[in-house]
C-alpha positions as CSV (number, residue, x, y, z in Angstrom):
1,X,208.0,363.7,159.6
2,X,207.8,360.5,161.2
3,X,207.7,360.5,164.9
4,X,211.1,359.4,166.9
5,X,211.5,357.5,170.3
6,X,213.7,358.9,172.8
7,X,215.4,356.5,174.8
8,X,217.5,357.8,177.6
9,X,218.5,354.0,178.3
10,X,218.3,350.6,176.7
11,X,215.8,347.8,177.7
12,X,215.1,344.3,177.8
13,X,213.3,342.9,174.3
14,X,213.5,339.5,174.9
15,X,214.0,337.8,178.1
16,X,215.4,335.0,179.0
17,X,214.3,333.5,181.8
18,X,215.0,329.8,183.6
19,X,215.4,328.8,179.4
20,X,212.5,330.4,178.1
21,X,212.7,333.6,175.6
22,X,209.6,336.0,176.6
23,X,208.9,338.9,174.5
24,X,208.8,342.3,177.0
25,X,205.8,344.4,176.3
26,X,207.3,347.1,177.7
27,X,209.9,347.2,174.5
28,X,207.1,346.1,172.1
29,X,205.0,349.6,173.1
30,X,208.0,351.4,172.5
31,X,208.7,350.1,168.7
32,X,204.9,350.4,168.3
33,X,205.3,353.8,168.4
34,X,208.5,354.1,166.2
35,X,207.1,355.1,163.1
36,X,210.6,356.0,160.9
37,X,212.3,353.2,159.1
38,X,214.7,351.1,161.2
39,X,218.5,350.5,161.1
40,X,219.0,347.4,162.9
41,X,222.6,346.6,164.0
42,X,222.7,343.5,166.7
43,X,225.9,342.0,168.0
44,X,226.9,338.8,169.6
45,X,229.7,336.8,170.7
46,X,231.1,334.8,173.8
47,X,230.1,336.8,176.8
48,X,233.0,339.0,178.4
49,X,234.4,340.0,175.2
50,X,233.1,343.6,175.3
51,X,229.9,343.6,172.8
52,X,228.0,346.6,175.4
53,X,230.6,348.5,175.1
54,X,230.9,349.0,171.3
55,X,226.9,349.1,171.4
56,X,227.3,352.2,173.6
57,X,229.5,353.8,171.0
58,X,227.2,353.6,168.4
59,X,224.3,355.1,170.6
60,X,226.8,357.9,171.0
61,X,227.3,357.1,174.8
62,X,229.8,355.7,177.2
63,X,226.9,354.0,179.3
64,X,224.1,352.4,178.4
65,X,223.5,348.5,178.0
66,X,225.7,347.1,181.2
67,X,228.8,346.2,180.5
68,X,229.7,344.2,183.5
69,X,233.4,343.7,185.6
70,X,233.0,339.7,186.2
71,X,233.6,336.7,184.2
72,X,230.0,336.4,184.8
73,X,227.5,336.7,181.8
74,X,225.9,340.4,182.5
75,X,223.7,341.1,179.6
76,X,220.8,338.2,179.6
77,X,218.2,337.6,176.5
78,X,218.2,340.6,174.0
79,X,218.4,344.3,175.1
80,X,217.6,347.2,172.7
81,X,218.1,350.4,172.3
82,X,216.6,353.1,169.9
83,X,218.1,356.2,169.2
84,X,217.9,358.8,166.2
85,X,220.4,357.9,163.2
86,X,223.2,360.1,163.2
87,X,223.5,359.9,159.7
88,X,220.3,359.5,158.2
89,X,217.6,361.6,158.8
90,X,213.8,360.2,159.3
91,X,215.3,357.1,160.4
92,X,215.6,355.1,164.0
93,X,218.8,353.1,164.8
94,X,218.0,350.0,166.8
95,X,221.1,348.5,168.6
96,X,220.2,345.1,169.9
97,X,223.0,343.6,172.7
98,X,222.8,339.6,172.8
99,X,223.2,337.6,176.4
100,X,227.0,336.5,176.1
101,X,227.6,333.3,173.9
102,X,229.1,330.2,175.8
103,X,228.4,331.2,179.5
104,X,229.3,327.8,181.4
105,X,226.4,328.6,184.3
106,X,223.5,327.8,181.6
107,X,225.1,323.8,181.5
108,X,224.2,324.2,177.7
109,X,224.0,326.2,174.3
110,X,220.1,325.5,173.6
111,X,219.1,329.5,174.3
112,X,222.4,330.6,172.6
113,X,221.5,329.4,169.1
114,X,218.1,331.2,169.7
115,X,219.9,334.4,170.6
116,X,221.8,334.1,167.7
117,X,219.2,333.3,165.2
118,X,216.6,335.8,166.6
119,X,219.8,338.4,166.0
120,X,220.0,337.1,162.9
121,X,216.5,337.3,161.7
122,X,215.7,340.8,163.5
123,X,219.2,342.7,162.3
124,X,220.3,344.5,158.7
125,X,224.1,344.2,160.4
126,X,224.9,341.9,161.8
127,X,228.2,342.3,163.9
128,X,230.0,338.7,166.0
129,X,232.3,340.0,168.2
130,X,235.4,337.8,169.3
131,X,238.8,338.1,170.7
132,X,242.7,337.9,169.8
133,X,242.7,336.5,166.0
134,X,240.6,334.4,163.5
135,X,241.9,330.9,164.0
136,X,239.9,327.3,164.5
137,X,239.3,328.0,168.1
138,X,237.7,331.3,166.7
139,X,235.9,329.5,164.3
140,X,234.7,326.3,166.1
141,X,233.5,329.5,169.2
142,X,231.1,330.2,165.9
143,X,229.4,326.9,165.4
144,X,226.1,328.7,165.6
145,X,226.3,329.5,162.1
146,X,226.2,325.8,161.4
147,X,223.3,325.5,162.8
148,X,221.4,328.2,161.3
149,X,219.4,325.9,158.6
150,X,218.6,323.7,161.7
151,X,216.8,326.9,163.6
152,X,215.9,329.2,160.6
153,X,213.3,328.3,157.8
154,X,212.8,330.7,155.1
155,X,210.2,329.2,153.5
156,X,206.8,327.7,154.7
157,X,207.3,324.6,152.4
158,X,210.7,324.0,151.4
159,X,211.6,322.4,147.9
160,X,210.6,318.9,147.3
161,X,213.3,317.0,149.2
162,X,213.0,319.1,152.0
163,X,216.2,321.5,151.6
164,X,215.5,324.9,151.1
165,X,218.1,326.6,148.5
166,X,221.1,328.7,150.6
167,X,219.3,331.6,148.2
168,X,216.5,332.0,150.4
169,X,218.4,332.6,153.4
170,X,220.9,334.7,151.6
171,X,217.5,337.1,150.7
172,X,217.3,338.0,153.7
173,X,220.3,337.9,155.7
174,X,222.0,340.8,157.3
175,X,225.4,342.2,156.3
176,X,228.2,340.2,158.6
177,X,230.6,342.5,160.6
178,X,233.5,340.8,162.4
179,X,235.0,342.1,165.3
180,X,238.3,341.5,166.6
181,X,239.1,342.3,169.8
182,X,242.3,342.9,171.7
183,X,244.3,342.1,167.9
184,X,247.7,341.3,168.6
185,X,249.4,340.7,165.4
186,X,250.6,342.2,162.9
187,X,248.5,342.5,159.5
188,X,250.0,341.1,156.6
189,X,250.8,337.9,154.2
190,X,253.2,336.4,152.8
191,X,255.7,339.6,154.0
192,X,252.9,342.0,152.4
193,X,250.5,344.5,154.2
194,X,246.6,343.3,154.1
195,X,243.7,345.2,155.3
196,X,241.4,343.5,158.0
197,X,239.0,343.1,155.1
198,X,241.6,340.6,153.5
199,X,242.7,339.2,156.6
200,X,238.9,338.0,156.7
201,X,239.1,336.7,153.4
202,X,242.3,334.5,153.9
203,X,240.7,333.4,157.3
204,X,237.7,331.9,155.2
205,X,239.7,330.0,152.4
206,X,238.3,326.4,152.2
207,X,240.5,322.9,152.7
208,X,240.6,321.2,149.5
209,X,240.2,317.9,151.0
210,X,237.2,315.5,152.2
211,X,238.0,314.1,155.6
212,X,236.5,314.4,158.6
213,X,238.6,317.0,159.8
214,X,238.5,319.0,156.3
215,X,235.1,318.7,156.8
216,X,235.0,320.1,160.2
217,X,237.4,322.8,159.0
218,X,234.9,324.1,156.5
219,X,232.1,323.9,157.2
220,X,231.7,327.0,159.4
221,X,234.4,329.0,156.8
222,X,231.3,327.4,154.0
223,X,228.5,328.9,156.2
224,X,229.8,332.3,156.5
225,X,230.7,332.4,152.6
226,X,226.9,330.9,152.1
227,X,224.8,332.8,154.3
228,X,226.9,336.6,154.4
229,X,227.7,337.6,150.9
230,X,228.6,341.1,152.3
231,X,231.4,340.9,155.0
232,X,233.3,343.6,157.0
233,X,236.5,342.8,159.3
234,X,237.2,345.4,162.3
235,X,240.5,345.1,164.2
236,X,241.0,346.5,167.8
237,X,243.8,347.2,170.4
238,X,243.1,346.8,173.9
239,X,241.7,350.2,175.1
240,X,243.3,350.1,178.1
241,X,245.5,348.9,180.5
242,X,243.6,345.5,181.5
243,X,243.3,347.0,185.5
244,X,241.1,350.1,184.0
245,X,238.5,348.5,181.6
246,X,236.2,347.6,184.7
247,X,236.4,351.4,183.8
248,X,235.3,352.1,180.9
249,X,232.3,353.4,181.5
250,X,234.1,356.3,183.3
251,X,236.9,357.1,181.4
252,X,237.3,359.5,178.2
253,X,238.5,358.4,175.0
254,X,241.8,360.7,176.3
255,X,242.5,357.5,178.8
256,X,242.3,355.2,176.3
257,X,244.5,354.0,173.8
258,X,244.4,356.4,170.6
259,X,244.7,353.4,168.7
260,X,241.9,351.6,169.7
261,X,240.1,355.1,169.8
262,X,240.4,355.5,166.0
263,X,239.4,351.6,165.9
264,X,236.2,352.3,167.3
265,X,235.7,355.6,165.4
266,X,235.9,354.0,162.3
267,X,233.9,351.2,163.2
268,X,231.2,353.4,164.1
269,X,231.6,355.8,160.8
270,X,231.4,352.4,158.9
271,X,228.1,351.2,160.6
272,X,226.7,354.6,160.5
273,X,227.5,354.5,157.2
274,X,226.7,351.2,155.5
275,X,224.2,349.6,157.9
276,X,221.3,349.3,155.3
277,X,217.5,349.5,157.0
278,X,215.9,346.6,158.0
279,X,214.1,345.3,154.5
280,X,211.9,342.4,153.9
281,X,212.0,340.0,150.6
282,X,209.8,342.9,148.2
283,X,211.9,345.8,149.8
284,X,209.0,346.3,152.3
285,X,211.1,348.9,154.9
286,X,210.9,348.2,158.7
287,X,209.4,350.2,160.8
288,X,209.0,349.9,164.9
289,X,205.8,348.0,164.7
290,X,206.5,345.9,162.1
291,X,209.7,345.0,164.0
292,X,207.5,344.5,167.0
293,X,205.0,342.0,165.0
294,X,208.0,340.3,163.7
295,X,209.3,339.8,167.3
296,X,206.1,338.1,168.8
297,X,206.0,335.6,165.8
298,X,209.7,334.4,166.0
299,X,209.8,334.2,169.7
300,X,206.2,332.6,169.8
301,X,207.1,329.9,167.4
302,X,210.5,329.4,169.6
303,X,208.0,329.0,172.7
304,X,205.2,326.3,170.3
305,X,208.8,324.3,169.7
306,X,208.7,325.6,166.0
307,X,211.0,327.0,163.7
308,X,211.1,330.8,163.0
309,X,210.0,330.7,159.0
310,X,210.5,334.2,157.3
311,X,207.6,333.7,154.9
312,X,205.3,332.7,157.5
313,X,206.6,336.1,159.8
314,X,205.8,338.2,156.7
315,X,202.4,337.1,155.8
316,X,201.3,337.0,159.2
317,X,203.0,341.0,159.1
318,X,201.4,341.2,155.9
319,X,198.0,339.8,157.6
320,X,197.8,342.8,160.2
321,X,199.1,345.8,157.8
322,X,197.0,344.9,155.0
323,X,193.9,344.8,157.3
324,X,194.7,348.1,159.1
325,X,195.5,349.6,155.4
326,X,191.8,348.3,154.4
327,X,190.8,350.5,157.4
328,X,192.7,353.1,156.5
329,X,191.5,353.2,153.3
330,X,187.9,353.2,154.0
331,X,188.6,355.9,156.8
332,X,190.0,358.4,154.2
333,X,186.7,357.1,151.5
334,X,184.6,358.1,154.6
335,X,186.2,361.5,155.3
336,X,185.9,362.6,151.4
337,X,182.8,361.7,150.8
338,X,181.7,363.5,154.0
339,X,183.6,366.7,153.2
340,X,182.1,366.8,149.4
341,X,179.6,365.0,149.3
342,X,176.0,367.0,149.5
343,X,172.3,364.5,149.6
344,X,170.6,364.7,148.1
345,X,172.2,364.9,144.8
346,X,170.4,366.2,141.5
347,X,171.8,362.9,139.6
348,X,172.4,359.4,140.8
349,X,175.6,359.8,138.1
350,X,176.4,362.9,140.5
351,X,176.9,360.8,143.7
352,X,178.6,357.8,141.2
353,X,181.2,360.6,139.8
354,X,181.7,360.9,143.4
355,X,182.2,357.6,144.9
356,X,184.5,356.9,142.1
357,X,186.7,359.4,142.5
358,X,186.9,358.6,146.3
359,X,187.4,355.0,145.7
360,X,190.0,355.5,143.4
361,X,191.9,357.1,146.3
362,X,191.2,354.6,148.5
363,X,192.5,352.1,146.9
364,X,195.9,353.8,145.5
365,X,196.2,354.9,150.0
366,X,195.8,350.7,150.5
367,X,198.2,350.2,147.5
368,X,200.6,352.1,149.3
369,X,200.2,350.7,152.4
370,X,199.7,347.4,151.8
371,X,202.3,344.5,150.7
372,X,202.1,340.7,149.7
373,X,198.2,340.9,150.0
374,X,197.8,337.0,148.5
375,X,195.3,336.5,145.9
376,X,194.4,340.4,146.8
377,X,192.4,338.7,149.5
378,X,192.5,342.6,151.6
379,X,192.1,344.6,148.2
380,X,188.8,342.5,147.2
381,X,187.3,343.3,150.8
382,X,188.0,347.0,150.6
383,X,186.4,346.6,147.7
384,X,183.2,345.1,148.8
385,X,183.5,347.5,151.5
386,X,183.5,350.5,149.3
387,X,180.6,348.6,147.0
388,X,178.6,348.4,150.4
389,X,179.2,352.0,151.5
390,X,178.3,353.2,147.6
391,X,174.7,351.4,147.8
392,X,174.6,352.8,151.1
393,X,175.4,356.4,150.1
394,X,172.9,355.6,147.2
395,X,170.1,354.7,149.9
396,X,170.9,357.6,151.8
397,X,170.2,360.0,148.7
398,X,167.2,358.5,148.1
399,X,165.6,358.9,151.4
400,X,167.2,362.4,151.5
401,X,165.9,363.8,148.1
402,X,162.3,362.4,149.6
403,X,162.5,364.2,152.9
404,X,163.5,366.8,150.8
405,X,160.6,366.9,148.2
406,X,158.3,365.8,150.7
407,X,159.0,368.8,152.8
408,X,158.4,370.6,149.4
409,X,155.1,369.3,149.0
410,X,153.6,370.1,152.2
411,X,154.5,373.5,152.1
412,X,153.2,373.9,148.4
413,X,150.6,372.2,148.8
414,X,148.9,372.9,152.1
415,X,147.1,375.9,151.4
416,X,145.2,374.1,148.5
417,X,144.7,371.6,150.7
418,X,143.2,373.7,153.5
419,X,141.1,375.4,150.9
420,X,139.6,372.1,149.8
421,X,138.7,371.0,153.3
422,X,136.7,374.9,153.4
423,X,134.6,373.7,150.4
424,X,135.7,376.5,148.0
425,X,136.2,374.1,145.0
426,X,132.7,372.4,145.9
427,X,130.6,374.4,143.6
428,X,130.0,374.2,140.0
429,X,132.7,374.5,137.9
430,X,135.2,373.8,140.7
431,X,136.4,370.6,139.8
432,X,137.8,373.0,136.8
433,X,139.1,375.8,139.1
434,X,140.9,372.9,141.4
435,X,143.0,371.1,138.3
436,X,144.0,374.7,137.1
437,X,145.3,375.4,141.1
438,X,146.9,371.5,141.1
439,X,148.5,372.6,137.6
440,X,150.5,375.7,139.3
441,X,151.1,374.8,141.9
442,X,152.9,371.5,140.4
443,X,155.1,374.6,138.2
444,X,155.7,376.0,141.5
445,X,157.5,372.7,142.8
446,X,159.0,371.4,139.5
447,X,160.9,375.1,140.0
448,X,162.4,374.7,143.3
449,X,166.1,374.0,143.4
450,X,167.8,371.2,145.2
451,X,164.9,368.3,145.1
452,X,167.2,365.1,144.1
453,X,166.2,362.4,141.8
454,X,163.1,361.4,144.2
455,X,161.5,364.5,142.5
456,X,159.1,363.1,140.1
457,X,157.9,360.3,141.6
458,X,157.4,361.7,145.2
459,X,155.3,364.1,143.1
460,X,153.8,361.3,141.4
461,X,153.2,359.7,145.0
462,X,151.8,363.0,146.6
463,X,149.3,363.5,143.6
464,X,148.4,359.9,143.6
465,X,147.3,359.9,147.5
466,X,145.2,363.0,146.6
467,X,143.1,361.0,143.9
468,X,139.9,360.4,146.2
469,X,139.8,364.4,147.1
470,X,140.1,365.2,143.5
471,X,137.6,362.7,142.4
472,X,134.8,363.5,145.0
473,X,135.4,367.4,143.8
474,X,134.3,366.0,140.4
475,X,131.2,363.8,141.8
476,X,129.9,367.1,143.2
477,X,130.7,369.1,140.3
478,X,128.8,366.4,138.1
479,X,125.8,366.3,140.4
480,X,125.1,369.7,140.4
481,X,120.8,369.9,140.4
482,X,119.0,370.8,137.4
483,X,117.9,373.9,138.6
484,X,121.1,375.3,139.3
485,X,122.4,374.4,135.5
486,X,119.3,376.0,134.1
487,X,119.9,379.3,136.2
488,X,123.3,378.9,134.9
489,X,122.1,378.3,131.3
490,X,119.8,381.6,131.9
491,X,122.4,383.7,133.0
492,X,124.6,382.9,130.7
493,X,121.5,383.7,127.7
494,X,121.0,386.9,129.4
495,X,124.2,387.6,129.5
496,X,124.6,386.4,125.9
497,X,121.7,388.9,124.9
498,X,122.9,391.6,127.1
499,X,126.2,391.4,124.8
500,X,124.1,391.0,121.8
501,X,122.1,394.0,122.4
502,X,125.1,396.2,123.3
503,X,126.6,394.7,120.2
504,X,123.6,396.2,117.7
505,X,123.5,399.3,119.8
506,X,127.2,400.1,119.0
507,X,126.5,398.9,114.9
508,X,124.1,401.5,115.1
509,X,125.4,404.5,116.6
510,X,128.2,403.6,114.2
511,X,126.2,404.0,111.3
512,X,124.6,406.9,112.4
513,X,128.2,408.0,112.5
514,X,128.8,406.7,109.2
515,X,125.5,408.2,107.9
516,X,126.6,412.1,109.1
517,X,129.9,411.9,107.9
518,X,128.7,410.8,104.2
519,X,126.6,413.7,104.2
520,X,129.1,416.0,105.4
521,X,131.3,415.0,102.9
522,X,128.5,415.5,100.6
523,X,127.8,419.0,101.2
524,X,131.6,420.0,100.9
525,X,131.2,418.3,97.4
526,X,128.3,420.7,96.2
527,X,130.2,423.7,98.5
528,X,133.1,422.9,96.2
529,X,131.6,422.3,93.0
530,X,129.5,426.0,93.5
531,X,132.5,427.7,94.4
532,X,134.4,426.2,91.1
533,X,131.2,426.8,88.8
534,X,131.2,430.1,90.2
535,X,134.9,430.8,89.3
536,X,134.3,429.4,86.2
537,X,131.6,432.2,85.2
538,X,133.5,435.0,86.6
539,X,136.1,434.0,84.1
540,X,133.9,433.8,81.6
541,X,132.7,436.5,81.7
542,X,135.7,438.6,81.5
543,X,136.3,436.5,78.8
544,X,133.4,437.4,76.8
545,X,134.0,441.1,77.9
546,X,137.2,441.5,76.1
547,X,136.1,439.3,73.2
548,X,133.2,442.2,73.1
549,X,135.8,445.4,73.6
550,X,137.6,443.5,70.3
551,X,134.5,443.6,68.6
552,X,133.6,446.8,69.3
553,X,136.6,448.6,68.2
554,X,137.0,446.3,65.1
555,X,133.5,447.5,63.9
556,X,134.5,451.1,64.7
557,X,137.0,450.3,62.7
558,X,135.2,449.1,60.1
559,X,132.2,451.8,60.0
560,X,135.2,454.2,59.6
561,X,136.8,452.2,56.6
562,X,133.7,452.5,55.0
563,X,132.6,448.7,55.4
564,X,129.3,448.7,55.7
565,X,128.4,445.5,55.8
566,X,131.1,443.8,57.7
567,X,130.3,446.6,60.2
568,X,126.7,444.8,60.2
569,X,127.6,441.7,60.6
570,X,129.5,442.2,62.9
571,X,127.1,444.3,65.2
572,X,125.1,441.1,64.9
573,X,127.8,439.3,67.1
574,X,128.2,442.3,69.2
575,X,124.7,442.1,69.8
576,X,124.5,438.2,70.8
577,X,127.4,438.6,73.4
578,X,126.0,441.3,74.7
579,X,122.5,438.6,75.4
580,X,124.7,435.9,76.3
581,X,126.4,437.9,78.9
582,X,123.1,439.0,80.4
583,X,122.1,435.1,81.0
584,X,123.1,433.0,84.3
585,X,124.9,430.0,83.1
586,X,123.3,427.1,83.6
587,X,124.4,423.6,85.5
588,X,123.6,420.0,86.0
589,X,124.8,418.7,89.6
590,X,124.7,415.1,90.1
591,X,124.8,413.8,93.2
């Protein structure tokens, strides 16, 4: 929520002084810090027709700005008032109270058509208070309106013969509220009842005529029709007895007249109601310090001799916000990035990712609150101020991703160097031994998280700076004496030989091996061909032995039939089994 003013009293905004308006900076600091959008109601009229007093009522008080017993003019310059709007929330009412119109000590009306301009110009309502009824006195009392295009420019450069258009005041004119005060008659027309609204209307009808005094006749009735398009009529009683409104600060609403009571009521429901807030042309809302900034020009061009112009009060309002939205925008680019941002970054598309998305909320926060930036003069230097803070963010991660792998470096690195400066690579073979050491120790760094995108070449760098160490390792490596590559040469024959001889020794004992475990198979060859030759007689020879016990009993057979010879021949068999049996069988082994 937007921060609200309290204002146990009103003050002085502009003062007027011996004929000159001066701007209080006592006011300003108070708009300043009014943040919420403003309702802006002023009033004026001929002093001593009670404008304070209907002020107070709308601030919801029965004192307040002064209302003054005299027929002297009480309230001088412009005095204001902010208090919270009873009807809408998150927004500030400002009641303004103009010095009293027509007061005969000033000798003339030169500060009264300022008053009444600066009320017009500063105001969304607009309210010209008067007495009794609407008739030419009443209108020729409001002559300031006349005057309006004579004290008001809206335009820096008006059209090409020098008139500006009645459009461009209309654009930003308040809403017009007429007050009548102390109505005596009755309302109606022609025998019928009219509201105040139509009483208003009738009271503006133009003369169809062209003299002088036609003239004179319209032209504030054409003025008022020209410059208000919205117009409101309020009627009032006398509120009291005319003894008691020295008063009326005092008294309750119970001691005045109920009449003018619900007058006022509804007078204040309308404003309450219908006052619109302060808008500029492009429905740029009012806040206190843009009120205040619109203040200082108008009066300060008053003071130079100038006319307030309404263009040239919005650009130069347009001028501050738009730089102080640049700020703000860069302020919110600079508090992202610090909270997310981390240097160095792995990418330089990392950071870029970044800075975009920052930007791009930078620029939619000045978008939002910035207005009538011409030629985007305020967006184009936000955005060379976000290009400058990117390259500067980019600068940043490169000399943080070298600390960073620098840092890396050393710590790798230092214990190869300290062995170097010992001598341990300076013997043959150790230019070898160092590039090996260089090569994991590169491994090592290329591994460590968190190096940026300096990495490589600060490696590059590091390695580069350690060519002359590297090189001279290599010189004495190379200039090694001949005696020392000759003992090398001899060791590494012996221990050549030493392997070869160790070599034939295992070829031999593996032979040997080779050798007894032929021969062992060997001898379970012949075990196993005895012991199967040997089978094979034993079943021979029971063969043979019942071939025999056949023979036998056949030729017993035989010798009993009477076959002689048969029985002969067959002893003859009998006889050669018999040998044959008697023999060792005989075999060839072949190894």
């Amino acid at each position: 929520m937007a921060s609200e003013i309290r204002m146990p009293a009103p003050v002085c905004l502009i003062e007027n002084t011996e004929g000159q308006l001066v701007v209080n900076q006592e006011a300003l600091e108070i708009l300043s810090a009014t943040k919420n959008p403003l309702v802006v109601v002023a009033i004026v009229g001929l002093y001593r027709t009670g404008k304070s007093y209907l002020m107070n009522k709308l601030a919801g008080k029965n004192k307040g700005f002064s209302l003054g017993s005299t027929v002297q003019s009480h309230t001088k310059g412009i005095w204001m008032w902010c208090v919270p709007h009873p009807k809408k929330p998150d927004h500030t009412l400002v009641l303004l109270d103009t010095e009293g119109l027509g007061d005969v000590e000033k000798g003339d009306n030169q500060n009264d058509s300022w008053i009444f301009a600066l009320a017009i110009l500063l105001s969304s309502t607009f309210v010209y208070n008067s007495m009794g009824t609407i008739n030419q006195q009443a209108m020729d009392q409001l002559h300031y309106v006349t005057e309006l295009s004579d004290r008001i420019r809206a335009k820096s450069s008006p059209n090409s013969n020098g008139i500006e258009d009645s459009a461009d005041f209309v654009s930003f004119f308040p809403d017009f509220v007429w007050t009548l005060r102390d109505f005596s008659l009755e309302l109606e027309a022609d025998g019928l009842p009219i509201t105040a609204d139509e009483y208003l209307e009738n009271s503006l009808k133009l003369k169809q005529g062209t003299t002088q005094s036609d003239q004179n006749f319209n032209m504030p009735r054409l003025c008022i029709r020209k410059f208000f398009p919205k117009k409101k009529c309020f009627i009032f009683d006398r509120p009291t007895h005319r003894k008691k409104l020295g008063q009326l600060e005092t008294l309750n609403d119970n001691d005045l007249d109920p009449e003018f009571v619900q007058q006022a009521s509804a007078f204040c429901s309308y404003i309450f109601k219908n006052s619109k807030t302060k808008t500029l042309s492009g429905g740029i809302k009012v806040n206190g310090p843009r009120l205040e900034k619109l203040v200082q020009t108008y009066v300060d061009a008053i003071s130079r001799g100038d006319l307030p112009c309404m263009e040239n009060a919005i650009l130069a309002l347009a001028q501050i916000e738009n730089a102080a939205a640049v700020q703000k925008a860069i302020a919110h680019y600079d508090q992202q990035m610090g909270q997310m941002l981390q240097l160095p970054t792995e990418t330089l598309q990392e950071l870029l990712n970044l800075h975009r998305a920052c930007e791009k909320e930078a620029i939619e926060l000045f978008m939002r609150n910035s207005f009538k930036d011409i030629d985007h003069l305020c967006q184009k230097d936000l955005a060379a101020q976000l290009e400058k803070k990117r390259d500067d963010f980019c600068k940043q991660n490169v000399q943080a991703s070298t600390d960073r792998c620098s840092d890396l470096l050393k710590d790798i690195f230092s214990p190869l160097e300290e062995a170097v400066k010992q001598g341990v690579y300076s013997k043959p073979g150790g230019y070898r031994l160092l590039i090996q050491k260089i090569q994991e120790l590169k491994t090592k760094y290329l591994q460590q998280p968190n190096k940026g995108i300096q990495a490589e070449e600060v490696l590059q760098e590091y390695l580069k700076s350690k060519e002359s160490v590297t090189d001279a390792i290599l010189q004495t490596d190379q200039t090694l004496t001949e005696k020392e590559k000759e003992i090398e040469v001899e060791r590494v024959k012996a221990e050549s030989a030493q392997a070869a001889a160790k070599v034939l020794e295992e070829m031999q004992i593996k032979n040997q091996q080779l050798m007894e475990q032929k021969e062992r198979s060997h001898q379970e060859h012949v075990r196993q061909l005895t012991e199967k030759m040997e089978r094979d007689r034993v079943q021979w020879l029971d063969e043979q032995e019942r071939i025999l016990a056949f023979k036998l009993q056949e030729q017993a057979r035989l010798l009993k039939e009477g076959f002689q010879n048969e029985s002969k021949r067959l002893h003859t068999e009998i006889q050669n089994i018999q040998k044959s049996m008697e023999k060792p069988k005989k075999t060839c082994f072949l190894s």
